[in-house]
C-alpha positions in Angstrom: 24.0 -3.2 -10.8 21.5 -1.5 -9.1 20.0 -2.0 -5.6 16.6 -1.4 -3.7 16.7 1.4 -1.4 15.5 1.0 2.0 13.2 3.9 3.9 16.1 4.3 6.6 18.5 4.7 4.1 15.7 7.1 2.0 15.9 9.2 5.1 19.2 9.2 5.2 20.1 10.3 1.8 17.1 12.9 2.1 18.5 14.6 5.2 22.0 14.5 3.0 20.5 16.2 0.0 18.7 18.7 2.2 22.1 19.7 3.4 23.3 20.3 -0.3 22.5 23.3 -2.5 19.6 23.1 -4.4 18.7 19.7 -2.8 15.3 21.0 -2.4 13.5 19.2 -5.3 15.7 15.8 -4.8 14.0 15.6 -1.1 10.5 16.1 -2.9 11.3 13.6 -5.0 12.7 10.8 -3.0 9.7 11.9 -0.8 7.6 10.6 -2.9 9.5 7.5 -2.9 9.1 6.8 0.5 5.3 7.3 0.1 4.6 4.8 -2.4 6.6 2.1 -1.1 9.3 0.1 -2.3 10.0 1.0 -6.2 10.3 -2.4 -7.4 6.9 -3.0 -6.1 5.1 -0.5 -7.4 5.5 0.9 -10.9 3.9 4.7 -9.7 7.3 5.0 -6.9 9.5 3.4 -9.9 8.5 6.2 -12.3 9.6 8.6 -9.8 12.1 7.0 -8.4 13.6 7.2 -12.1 13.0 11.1 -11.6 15.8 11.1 -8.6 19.2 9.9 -10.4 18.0 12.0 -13.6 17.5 15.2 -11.5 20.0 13.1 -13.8 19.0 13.6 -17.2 20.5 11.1 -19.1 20.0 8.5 -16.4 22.7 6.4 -17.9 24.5 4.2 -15.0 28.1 4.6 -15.2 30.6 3.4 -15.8 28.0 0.3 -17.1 30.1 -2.5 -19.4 33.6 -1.5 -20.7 36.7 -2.7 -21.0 39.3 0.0 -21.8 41.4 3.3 -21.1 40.6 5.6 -18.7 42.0 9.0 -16.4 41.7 10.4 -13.8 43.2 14.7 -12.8 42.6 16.5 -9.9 40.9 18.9 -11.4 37.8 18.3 -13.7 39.0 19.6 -17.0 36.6 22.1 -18.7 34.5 21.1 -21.6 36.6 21.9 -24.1 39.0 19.6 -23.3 37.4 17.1 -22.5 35.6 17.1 -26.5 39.2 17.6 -27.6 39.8 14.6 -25.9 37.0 12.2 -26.4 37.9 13.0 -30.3 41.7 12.2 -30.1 42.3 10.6 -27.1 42.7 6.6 -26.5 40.6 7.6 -23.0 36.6 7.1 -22.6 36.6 6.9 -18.8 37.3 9.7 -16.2 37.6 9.5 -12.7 36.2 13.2 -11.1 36.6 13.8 -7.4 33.6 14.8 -6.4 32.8 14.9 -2.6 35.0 14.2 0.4 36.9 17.0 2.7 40.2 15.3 2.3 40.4 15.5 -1.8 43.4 17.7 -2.6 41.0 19.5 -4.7 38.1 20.7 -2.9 37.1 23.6 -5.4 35.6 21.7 -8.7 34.2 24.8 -10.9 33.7 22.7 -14.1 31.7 20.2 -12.2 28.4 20.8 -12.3 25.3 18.7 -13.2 25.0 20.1 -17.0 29.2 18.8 -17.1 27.8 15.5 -16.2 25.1 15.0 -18.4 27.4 16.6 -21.3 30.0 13.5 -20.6 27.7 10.4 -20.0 25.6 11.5 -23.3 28.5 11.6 -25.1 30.1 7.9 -24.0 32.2 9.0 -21.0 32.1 6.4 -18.1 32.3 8.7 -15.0 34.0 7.6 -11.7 33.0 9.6 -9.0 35.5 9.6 -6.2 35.0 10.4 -2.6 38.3 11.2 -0.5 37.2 11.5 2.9 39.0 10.8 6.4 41.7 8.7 5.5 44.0 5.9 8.0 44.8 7.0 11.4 48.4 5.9 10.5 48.8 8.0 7.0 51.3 10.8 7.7 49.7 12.7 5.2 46.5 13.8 7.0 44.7 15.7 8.1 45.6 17.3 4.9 44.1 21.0 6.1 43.6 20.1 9.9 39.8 20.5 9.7 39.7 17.0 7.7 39.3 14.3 9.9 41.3 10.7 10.0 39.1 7.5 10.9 38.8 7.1 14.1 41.1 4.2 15.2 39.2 3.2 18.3 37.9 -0.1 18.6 35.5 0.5 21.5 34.0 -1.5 24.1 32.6 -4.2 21.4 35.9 -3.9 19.6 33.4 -3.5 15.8 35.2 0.6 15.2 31.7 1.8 15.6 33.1 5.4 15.6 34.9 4.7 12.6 31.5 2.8 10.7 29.4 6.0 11.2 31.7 8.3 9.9 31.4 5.8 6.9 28.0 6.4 6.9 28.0 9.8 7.3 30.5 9.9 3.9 28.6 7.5 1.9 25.4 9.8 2.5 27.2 12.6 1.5 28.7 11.1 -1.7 25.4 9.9 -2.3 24.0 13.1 -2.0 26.2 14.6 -4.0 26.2 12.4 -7.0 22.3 12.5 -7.3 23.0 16.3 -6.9 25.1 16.0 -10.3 22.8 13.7 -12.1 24.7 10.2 -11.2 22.2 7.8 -11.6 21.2 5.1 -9.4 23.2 2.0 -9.6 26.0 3.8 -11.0 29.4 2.8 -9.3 30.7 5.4 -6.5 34.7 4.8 -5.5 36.1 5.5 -2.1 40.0 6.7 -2.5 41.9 5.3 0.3 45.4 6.2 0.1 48.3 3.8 1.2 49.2 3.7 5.0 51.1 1.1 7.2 49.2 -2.5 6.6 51.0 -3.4 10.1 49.7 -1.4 12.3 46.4 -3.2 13.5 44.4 -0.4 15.2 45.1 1.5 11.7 44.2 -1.1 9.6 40.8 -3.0 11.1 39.4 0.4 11.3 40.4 1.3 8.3 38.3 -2.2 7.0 35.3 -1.5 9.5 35.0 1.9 7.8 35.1 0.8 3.9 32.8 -1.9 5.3 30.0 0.5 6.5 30.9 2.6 3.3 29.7 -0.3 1.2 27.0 -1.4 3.5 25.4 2.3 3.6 25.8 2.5 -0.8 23.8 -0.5 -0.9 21.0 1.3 0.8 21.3 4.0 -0.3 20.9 2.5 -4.2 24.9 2.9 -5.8 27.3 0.0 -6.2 30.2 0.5 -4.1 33.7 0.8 -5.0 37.4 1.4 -3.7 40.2 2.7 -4.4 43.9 2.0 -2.6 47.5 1.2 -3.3 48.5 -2.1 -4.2 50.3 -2.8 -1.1 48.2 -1.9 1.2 44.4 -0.9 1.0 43.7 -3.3 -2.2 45.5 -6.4 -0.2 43.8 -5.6 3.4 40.5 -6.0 1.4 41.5 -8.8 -0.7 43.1 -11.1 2.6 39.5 -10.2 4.4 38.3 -11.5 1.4 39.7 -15.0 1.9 40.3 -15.2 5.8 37.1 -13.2 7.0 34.2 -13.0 4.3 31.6 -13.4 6.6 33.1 -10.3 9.0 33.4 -7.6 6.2 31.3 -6.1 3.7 33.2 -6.5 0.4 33.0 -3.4 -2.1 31.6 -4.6 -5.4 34.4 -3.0 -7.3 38.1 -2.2 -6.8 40.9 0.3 -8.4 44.1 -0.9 -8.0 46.5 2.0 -7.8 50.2 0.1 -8.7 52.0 2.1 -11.0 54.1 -0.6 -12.9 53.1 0.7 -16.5 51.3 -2.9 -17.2 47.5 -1.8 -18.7 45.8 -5.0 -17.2 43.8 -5.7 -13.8 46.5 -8.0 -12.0 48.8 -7.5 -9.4 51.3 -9.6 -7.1 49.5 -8.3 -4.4 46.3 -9.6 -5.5 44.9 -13.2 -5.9 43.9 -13.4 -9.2 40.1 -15.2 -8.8 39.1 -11.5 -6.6 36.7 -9.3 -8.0 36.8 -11.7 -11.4 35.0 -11.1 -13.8 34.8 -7.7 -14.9 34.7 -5.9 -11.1 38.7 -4.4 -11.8 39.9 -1.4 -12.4 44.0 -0.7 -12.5 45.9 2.6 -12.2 49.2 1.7 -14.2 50.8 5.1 -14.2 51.3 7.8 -12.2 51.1 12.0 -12.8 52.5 13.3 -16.0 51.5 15.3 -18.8 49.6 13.9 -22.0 48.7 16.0 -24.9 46.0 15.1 -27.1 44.4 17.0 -29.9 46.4 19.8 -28.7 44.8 20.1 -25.4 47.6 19.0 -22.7 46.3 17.5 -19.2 48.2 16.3 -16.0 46.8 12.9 -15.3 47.3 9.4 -13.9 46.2 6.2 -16.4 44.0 3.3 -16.0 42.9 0.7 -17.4 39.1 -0.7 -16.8 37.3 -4.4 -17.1 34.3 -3.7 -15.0 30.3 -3.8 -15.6 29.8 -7.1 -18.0 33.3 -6.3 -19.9 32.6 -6.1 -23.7 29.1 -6.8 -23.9 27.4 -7.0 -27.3 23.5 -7.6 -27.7 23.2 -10.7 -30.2 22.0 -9.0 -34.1 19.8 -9.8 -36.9 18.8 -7.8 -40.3 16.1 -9.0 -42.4 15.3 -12.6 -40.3 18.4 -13.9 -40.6 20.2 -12.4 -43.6 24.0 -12.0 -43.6 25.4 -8.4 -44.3 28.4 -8.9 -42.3 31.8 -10.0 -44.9 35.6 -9.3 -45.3 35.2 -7.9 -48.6 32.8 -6.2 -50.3 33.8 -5.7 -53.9 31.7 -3.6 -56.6 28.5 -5.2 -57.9 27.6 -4.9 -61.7 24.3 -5.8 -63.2 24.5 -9.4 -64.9 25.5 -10.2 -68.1 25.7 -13.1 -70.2 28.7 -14.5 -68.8 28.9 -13.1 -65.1 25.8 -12.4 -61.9 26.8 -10.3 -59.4 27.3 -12.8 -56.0 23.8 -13.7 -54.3 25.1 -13.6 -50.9 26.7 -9.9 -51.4 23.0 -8.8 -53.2 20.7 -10.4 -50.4 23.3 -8.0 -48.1 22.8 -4.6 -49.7 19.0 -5.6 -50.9 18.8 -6.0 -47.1 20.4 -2.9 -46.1 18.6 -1.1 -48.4 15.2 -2.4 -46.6 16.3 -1.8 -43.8 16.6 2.5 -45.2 13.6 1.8 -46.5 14.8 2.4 -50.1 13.9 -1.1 -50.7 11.0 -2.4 -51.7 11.2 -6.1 -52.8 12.0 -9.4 -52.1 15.2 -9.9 -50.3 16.2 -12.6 -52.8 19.6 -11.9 -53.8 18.5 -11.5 -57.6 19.4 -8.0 -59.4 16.4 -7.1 -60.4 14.4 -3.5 -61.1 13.7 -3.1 -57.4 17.5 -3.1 -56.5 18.5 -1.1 -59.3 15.9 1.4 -58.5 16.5 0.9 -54.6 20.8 1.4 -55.4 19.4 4.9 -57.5 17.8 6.2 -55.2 20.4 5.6 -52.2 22.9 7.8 -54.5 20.5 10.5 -54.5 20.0 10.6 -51.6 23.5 10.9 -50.5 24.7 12.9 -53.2 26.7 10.5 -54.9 26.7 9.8 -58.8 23.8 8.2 -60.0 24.5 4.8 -62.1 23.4 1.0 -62.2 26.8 -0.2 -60.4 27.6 0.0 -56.7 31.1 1.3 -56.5 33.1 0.2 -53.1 32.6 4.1 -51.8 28.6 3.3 -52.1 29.3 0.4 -49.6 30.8 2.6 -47.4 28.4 5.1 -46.9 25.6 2.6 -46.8 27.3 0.8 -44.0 28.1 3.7 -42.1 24.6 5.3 -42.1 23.0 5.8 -39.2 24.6 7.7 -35.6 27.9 8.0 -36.2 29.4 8.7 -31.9 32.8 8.7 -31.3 34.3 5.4 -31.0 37.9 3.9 -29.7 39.0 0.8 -27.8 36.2 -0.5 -25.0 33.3 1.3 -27.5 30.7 -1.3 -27.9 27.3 -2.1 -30.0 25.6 -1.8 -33.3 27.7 1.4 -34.3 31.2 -0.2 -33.9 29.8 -3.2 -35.9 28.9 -0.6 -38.7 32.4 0.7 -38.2 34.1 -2.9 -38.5 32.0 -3.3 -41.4 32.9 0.3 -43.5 36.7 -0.5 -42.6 36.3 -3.8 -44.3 34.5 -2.0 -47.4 37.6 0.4 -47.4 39.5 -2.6 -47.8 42.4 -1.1 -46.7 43.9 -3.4 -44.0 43.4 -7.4 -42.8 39.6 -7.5 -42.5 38.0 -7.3 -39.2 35.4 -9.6 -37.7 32.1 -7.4 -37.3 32.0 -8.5 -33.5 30.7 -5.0 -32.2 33.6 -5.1 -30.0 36.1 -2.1 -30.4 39.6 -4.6 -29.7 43.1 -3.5 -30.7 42.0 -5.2 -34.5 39.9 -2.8 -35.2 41.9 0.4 -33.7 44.8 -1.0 -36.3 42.6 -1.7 -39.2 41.6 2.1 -38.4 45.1 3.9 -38.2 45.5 2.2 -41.3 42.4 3.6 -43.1 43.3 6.8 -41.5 46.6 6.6 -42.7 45.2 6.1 -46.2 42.4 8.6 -46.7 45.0 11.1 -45.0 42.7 12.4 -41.8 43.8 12.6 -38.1 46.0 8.9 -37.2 44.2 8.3 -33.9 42.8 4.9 -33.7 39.6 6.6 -32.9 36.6 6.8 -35.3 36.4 11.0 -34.9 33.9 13.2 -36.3 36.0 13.7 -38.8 36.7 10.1 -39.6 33.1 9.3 -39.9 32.6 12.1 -42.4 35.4 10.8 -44.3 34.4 7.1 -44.1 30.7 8.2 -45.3 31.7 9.9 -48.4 33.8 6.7 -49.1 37.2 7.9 -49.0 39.7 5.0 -49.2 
């Protein structure tokens, strides 16, 4: 979801970015924005409006369409980890703190812009996570005494326009911030508001003018906007404005649900279930502890994610219309008298064969020359033993060609369809519908592969699964 960005909110975010270190070439940029109008209007400021969230290289919005595990630390965790991580980990989301005077830790050394592009190029959704002044009536804070609370004044017009422009003031900051990093445009940035006293009305109404304006000043400024509160307290003040008052608040387009009762879903008591629906939820389900994964141990809180369009999978087709997706695959011998290899299995590897370009006729589903040939040459190529049949371990490493990322529950797209498909070659568990939807189904079906060709036990397709998978290990 991305927004236009208007020239007072252009302005805003340049005087922001001029404040932060090297800022200098953002403000050129955005600059040049402003010059040319708006960006949907004009495809000379949309090219270099483009340039401003890839100071961002990979210019990938985050956290996009997913539905699965994610963390969150105080601390960004070093690189290391974090591959150690993606490789054996259920996780492929990670919440970073990365602006706000509040945040219990202000010194971030491991995040950087080069961090960021490393993670989103790699499949990490990033949640970036401003913790600025908090409720008047959280006994918390100040948390250093130079952090400041929202200001629980209503004033004269009784709106908490003290507390609105110190929302404003944040947003253009985390805005700032985020571009700094290489957060792209449209990505999703979350406001943490921790719990205070729902009761006490000054507390609270400023507390909803302030996430308002935070919301209100994203939208300007080109981010979605997101929030982030207890259960009880922040998560139910937004979702009763919701019903009582929609037309008096600005609604955040996303919400994280902090309500530690160990349930990986979206729902709460505290929350009518038709807010936020579909796909604008995020849950935190547990609370600080220690997990240790691929030998790499991190202090972190779970969640679990259903935001962006959920599991979205672009509709396929191979060769017009050709079916390569089954349950089975079984070994293909060249006719004889008495026996044809099945059409429908052929027309499937003649068409994934095309589609290497190692084939070069008709996709007919007849064994013929050309697939023989086209089956040879495949072999070669991959360093397998030549011969006129096609074993089950040549299935495998023809359906798993091609980029091979790492790939665990929430993954989504061509690659986990490949995956679904190899598993189903391997024919080592129930098959699996080729949906291109990473699902608990296919996380089994690949502990039990795992299990079989004796690699790692994660559930996740690893780097060294893949390798495995492509040599046709079964």
């Amino acid at each position: 979801m991305s927004r236009p960005v208007s020239r007072t909110a252009q302005a805003a975010l340049r005087r922001a970015l001029a404040a932060t270190a090297g800022g200098a070439l953002l403000v050129t940029l955005l600059a040049a924005v402003t010059a040319s109008g708006p960006a949907d209007a004009d495809p000379a400021a949309s090219a270099v409006r483009d340039k401003l969230a890839p100071v961002t290289p990979s210019g990938i919005v985050t956290p996009g369409d997913f539905v699965g595990f994610g963390f969150d630390q105080c601390h960004t965790p070093e690189q290391k980890k974090m591959d150690r991580w993606l490789q054996s980990s259920p996780f492929l989301a990670v919440g970073i703190y990365i602006s706000g005077d509040s945040r219990a830790c202000r010194d971030q050394p491991n995040l950087t812009p080069r961090w960021v592009y490393r993670q989103l190029t790699r499949g990490w959704r990033l949640l970036p996570i401003t913790l600025g002044p908090q409720a008047s009536c959280q006994p918390r804070f100040p948390r250093y005494g130079d952090d400041e609370t929202i200001n629980p004044k209503p004033g004269k017009n009784k709106r908490y326009d003290k507390a609105r422009a110190q929302a404003r003031s944040e947003a253009g900051r985390a805005a700032a911030t985020a571009t700094e990093l290489g957060i792209a445009l449209g990505s999703t940035l979350w406001y943490d508001l921790e719990g205070f006293e729902l009761s006490n009305v000054r507390c609270r109404e400023s507390a909803l003018a302030f996430l308002s304006a935070w919301t209100t000043q994203l939208h300007e400024l080109g981010f979605v906007s997101g929030v982030y509160s207890s259960a009880g307290s922040g998560i139910k003040m937004l979702d009763d404005a919701r019903v009582n008052r929609p037309d008096k608040v600005v609604l955040p387009d996303m919400i994280w649900v902090a309500r530690w009762d160990g349930v990986a879903n979206t729902s709460t008591s505290y929350l009518r279930e038709d807010g936020w629906r579909p796909h604008a939820r995020i849950k935190q389900y547990q609370g600080g502890h220690d997990e240790t994964w691929g030998g790499v141990t991190i202090n972190i809180d779970r969640n679990f994610l259903d935001v962006g369009r959920g599991l979205y999978v672009e509709p396929e087709k191979h060769c017009g219309d050709v079916r390569i997706s089954y349950p089975t695959y079984e070994t293909l011998r060249p006719p004889t008298e008495t026996t044809v290899p099945p059409a429908g299995r052929v027309m499937a590897l003649q068409c994934l064969l095309t589609e290497q370009e190692i084939y070069q006729g008709k996709v007919n589903g007849k064994w013929n020359k050309a697939t023989v040939k086209a089956i040879q040459a495949w072999k070669t190529k991959v360093g397998m033993p030549v011969s006129e049949v096609w074993w089950q371990k040549n299935w495998m490493s023809l359906l798993s060609y091609g980029e091979q990322p790492v790939l665990k529950i929430g993954s989504t797209g061509p690659e986990v369809r490949r995956l679904q498909r190899t598993l189903n070659a391997a024919g080592v568990s129930d098959p699996i519908p080729a949906t291109g939807r990473f699902r608990s189904d296919t996380g089994a079906a690949l502990r039990a592969w795992q299990t079989a060709a004796r690699v790692e036990v994660s559930g996740v397709a690893s780097r060294e699964s893949w390798k495995a998978l492509s040599a046709g290990t079964s």
